[in-house]
ZAGULUM-782664 format. One line per field, with one value per residue (C-alpha): x, y, z; residue in one letter. Coordinates in nm, 2 decimals, padded with zeros to 4 digits. Layout:
<gukols>
xx: (X,...)
yy: (Y,...)
zz: (Z,...)
code: (a,...)
</gukols>
This chain:
<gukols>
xx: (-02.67,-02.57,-02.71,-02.63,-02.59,-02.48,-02.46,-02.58,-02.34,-02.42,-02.36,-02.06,-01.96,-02.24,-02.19,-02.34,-02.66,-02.53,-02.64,-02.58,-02.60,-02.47,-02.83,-03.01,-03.24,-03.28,-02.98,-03.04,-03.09,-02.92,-03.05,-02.92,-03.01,-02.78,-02.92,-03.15,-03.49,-03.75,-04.16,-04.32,-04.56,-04.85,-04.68,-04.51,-04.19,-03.97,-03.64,-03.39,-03.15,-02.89,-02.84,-03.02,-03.01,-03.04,-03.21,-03.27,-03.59,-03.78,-03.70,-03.76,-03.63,-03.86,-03.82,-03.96,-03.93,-03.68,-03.83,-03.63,-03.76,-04.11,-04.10,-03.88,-04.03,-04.37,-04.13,-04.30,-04.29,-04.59,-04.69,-04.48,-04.35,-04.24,-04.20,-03.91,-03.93,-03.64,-03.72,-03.69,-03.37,-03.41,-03.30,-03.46,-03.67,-03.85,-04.18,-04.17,-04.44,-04.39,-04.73,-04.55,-04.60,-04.30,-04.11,-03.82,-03.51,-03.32,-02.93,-02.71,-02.61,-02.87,-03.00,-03.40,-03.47,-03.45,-03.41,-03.50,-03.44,-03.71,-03.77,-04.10,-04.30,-04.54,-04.84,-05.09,-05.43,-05.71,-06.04,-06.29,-06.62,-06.55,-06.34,-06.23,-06.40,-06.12,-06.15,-06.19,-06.39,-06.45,-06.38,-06.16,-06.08,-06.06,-06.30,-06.11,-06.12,-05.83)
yy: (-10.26,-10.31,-10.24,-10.32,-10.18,-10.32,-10.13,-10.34,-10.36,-10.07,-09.83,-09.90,-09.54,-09.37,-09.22,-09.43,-09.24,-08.98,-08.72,-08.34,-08.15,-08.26,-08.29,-08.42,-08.71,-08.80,-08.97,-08.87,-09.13,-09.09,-09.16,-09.49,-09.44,-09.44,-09.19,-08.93,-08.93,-08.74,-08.72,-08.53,-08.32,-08.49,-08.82,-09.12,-09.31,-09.53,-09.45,-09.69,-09.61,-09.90,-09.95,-10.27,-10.25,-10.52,-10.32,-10.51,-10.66,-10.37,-10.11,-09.94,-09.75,-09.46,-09.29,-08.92,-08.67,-08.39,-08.07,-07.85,-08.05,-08.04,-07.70,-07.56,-07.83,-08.02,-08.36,-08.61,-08.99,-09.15,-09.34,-09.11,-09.17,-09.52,-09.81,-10.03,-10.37,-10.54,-10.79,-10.66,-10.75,-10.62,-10.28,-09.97,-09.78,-09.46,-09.39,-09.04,-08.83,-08.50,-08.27,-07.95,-07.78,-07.85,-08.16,-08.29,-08.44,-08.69,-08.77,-08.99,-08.93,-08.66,-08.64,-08.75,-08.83,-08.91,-09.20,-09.22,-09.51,-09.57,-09.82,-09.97,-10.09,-10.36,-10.29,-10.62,-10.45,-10.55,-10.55,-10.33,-10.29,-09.88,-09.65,-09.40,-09.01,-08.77,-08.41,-08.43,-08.73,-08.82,-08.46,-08.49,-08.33,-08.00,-07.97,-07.71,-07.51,-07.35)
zz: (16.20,15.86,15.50,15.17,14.83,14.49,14.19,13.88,13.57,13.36,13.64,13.81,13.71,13.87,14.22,14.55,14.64,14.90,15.14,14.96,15.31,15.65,15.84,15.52,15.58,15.22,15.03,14.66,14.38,14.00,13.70,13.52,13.17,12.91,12.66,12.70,12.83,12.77,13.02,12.78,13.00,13.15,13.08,13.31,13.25,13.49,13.53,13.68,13.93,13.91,14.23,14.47,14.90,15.18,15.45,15.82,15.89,16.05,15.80,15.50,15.25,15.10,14.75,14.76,14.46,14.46,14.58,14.35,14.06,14.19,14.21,13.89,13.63,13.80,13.80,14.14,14.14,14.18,14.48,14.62,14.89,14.76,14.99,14.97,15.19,15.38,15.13,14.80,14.61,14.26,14.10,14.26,13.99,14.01,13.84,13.73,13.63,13.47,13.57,13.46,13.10,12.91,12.85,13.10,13.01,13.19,13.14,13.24,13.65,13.72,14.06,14.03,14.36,14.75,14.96,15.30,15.57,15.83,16.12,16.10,16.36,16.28,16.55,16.72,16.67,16.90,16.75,16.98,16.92,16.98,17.00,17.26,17.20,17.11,17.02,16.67,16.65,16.28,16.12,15.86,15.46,15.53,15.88,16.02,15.73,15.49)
code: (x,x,x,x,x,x,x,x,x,x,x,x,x,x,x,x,x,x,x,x,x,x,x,x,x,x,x,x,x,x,x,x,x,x,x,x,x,x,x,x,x,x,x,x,x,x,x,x,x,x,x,x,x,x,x,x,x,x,x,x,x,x,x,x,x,x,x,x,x,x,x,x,x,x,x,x,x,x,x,x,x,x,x,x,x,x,x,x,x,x,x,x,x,x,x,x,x,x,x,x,x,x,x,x,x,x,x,x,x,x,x,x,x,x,x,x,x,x,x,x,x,x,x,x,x,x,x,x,x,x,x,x,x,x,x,x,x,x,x,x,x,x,x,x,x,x)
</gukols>
């Protein structure tokens, strides 16, 4: 099965995205910008990546935040995960929010984010006037306590 990826212009010099460990799902995304940015904290900003895909019908690609960055400096992208369709041509951009205390720089080539390829299955739902009993039933937010 194949998928494809262009770079656009300005970052032909910026690596392919690319899997850091040997059993990592996520492929990690660079930053395209061509000076510094700054999220001041509390504060959104999208950041380009510079690169477009051709995924097969049937799949997705997902953009997650970096856990490092979660955890060190508060940095997430909204609508996280992000859904990419099969159909989608243009230039893969990351909204980035910055819900830690200080103010977070971006640079040129920095690793921002993940990417992750999944197959979807597109599901015939038959309407029912019920549904079967299970276990739980409707319980739900926090029924079975902390």
């Amino acid at each position: 099965m194949e998928f494809y990826i262009c770079q656009t212009n300005d970052a032909k010099d910026l690596p392919l995205p690319s899997y850091m460990t040997k059993f990592a799902a996520g492929m990690d995304l660079y930053a395209n910008v061509h000076e510094v940015q700054i999220i001041p904290a509390g504060k959104i900003k999208l950041i380009p990546t510079g690169i477009k895909i051709s995924i097969p019908q049937d799949f997705e690609a997902q953009v997650r935040s970096r856990s490092g960055l979660a955890l060190k400096y508060g940095i997430s992208l909204l609508n996280s995960p992000g859904t990419i369709d099969a159909d989608y041509r243009g230039e893969i951009k990351l909204i980035m929010i910055n819900l830690g205390e200080n103010d977070f720089k971006i640079s040129r080539g920095d690793r921002i984010a993940q990417m992750i390829i999944n197959k979807i299955w597109r599901p015939d739902f038959k309407v029912v006037d019920t549904l079967e009993e299970s276990e739980r039933g409707i319980g739900g937010f926090g029924h079975t306590g902390i």
